[in-house]
N, CA, C and O atoms as a GROMACS GRO file, in nm:
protein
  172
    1UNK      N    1  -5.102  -0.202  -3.505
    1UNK     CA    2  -5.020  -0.143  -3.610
    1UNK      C    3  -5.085  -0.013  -3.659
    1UNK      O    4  -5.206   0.009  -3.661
    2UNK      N    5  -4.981   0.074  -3.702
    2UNK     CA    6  -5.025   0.188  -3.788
    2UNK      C    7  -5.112   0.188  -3.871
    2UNK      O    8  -5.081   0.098  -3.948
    3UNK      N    9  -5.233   0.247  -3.916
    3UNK     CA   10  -5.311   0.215  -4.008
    3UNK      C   11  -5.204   0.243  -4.188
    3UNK      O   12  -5.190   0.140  -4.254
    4UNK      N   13  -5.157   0.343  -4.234
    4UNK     CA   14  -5.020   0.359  -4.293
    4UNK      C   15  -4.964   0.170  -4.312
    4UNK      O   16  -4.951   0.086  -4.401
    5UNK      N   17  -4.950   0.180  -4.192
    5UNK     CA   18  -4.856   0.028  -4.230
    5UNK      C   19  -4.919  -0.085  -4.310
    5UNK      O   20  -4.880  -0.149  -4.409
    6UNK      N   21  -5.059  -0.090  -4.214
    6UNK     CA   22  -5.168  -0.194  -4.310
    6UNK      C   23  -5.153  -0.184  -4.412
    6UNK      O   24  -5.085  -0.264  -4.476
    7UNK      N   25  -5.226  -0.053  -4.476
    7UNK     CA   26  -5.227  -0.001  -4.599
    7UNK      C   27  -5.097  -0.051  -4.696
    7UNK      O   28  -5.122  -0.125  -4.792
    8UNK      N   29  -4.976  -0.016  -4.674
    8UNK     CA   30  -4.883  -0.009  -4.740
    8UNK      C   31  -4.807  -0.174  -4.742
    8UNK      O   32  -4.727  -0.206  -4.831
    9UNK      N   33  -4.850  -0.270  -4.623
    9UNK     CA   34  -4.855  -0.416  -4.656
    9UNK      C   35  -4.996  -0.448  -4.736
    9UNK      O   36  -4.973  -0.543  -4.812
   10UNK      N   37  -5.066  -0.427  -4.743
   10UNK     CA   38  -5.180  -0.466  -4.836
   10UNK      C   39  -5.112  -0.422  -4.953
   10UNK      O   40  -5.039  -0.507  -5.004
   11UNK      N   41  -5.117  -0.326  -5.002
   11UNK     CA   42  -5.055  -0.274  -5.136
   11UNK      C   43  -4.996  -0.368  -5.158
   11UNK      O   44  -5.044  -0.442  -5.245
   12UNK      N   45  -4.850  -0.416  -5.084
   12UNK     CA   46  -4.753  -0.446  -5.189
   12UNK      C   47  -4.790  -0.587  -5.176
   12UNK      O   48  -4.737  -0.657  -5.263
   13UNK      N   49  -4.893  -0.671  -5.061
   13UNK     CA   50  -4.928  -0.797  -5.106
   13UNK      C   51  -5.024  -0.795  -5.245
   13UNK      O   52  -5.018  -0.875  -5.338
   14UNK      N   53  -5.090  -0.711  -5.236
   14UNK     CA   54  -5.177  -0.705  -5.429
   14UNK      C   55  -5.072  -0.725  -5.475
   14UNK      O   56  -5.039  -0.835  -5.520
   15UNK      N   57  -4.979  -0.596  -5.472
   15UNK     CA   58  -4.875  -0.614  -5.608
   15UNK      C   59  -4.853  -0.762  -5.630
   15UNK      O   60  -4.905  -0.827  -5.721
   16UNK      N   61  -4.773  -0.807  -5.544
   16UNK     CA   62  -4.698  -0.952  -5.543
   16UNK      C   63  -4.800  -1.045  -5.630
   16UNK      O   64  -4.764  -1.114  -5.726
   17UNK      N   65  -4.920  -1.036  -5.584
   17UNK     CA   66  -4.998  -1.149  -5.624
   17UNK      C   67  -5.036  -1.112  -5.778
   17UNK      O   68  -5.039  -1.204  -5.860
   18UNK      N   69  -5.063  -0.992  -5.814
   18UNK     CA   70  -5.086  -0.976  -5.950
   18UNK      C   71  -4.999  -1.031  -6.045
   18UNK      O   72  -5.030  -1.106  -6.138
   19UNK      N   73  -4.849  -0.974  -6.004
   19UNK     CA   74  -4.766  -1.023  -6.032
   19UNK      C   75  -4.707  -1.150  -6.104
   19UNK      O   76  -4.666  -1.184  -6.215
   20UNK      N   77  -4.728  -1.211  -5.951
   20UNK     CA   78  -4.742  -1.384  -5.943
   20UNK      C   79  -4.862  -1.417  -6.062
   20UNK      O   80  -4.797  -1.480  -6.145
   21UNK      N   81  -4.978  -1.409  -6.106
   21UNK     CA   82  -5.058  -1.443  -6.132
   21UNK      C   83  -4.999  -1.383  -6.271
   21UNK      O   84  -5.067  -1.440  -6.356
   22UNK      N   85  -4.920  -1.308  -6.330
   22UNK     CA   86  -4.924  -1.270  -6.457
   22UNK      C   87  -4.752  -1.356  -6.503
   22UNK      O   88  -4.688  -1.357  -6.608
   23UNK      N   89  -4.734  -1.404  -6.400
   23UNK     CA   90  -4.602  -1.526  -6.431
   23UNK      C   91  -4.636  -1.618  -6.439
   23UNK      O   92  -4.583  -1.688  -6.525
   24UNK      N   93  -4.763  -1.686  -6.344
   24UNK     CA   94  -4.815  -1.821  -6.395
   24UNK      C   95  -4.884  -1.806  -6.534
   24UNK      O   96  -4.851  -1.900  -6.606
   25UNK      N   97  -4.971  -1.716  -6.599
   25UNK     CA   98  -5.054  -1.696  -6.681
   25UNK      C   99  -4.931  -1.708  -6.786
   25UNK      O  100  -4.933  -1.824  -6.826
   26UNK      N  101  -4.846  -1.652  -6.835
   26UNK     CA  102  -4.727  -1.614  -6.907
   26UNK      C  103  -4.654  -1.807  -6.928
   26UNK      O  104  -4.657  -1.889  -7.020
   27UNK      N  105  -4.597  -1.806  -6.788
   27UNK     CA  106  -4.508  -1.936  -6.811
   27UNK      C  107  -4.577  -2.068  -6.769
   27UNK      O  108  -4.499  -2.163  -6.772
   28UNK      N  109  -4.683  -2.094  -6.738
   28UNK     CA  110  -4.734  -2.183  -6.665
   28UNK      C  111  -4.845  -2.234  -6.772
   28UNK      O  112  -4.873  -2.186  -6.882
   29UNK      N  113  -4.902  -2.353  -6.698
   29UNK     CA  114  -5.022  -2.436  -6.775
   29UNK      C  115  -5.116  -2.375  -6.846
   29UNK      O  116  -5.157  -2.452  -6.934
   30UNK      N  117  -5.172  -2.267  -6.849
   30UNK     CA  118  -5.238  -2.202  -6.892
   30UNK      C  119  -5.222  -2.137  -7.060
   30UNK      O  120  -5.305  -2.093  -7.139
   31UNK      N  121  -5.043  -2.160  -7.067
   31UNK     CA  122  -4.971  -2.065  -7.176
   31UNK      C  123  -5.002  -2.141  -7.252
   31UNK      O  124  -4.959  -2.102  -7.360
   32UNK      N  125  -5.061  -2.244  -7.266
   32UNK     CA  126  -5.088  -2.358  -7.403
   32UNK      C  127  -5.173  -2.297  -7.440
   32UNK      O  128  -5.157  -2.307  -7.562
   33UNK      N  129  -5.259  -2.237  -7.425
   33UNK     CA  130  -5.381  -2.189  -7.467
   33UNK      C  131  -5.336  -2.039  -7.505
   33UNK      O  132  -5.429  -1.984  -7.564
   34UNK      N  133  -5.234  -1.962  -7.492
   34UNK     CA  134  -5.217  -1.811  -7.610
   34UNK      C  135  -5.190  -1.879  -7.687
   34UNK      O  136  -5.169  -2.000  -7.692
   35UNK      N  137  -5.189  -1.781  -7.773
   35UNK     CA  138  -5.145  -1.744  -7.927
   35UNK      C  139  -5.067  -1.683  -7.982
   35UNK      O  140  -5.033  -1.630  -7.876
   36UNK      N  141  -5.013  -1.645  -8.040
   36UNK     CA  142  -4.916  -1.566  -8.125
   36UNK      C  143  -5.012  -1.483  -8.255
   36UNK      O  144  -5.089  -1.545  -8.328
   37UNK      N  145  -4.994  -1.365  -8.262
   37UNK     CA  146  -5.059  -1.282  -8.364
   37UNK      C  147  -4.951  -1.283  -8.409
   37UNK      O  148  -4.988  -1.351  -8.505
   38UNK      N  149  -4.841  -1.269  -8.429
   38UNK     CA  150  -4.757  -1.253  -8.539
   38UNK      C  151  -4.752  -1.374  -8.645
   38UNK      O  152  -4.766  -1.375  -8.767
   39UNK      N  153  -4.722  -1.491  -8.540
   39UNK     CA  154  -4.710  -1.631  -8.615
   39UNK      C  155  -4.811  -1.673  -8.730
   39UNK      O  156  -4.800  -1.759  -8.817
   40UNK      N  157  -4.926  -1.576  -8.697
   40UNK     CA  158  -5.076  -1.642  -8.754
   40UNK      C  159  -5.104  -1.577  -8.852
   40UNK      O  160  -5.206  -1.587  -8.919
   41UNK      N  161  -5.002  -1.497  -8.870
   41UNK     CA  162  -5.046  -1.373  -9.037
   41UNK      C  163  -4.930  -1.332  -9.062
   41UNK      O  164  -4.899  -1.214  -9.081
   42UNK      N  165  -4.869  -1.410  -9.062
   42UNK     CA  166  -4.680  -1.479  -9.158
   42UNK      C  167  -4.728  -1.394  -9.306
   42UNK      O  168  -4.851  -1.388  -9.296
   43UNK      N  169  -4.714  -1.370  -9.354
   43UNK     CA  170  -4.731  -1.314  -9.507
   43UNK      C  171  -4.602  -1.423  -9.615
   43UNK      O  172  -4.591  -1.404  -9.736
   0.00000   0.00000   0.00000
């Protein structure tokens, strides 16, 4: 393969996975553990 091509499938597999990894972090098992700054200084 083109070196171009590598390159530009590597890229967009990072993307994907960052991605992925900021949807599990967000909606997944992990989300029990954020917080809310707004909720926590209600006035």
């Amino acid at each position: 393969m083109e070196p171009a091509t590598v390159l530009s499938i590597s890229i967009a597999a990072l993307l994907l996975a960052i991605t992925a990894l900021g949807v599990y972090m967000s909606f997944g098992p992990p989300s029990k553990d954020l917080i809310d700054p707004f909720e926590e200084h209600e006035d």
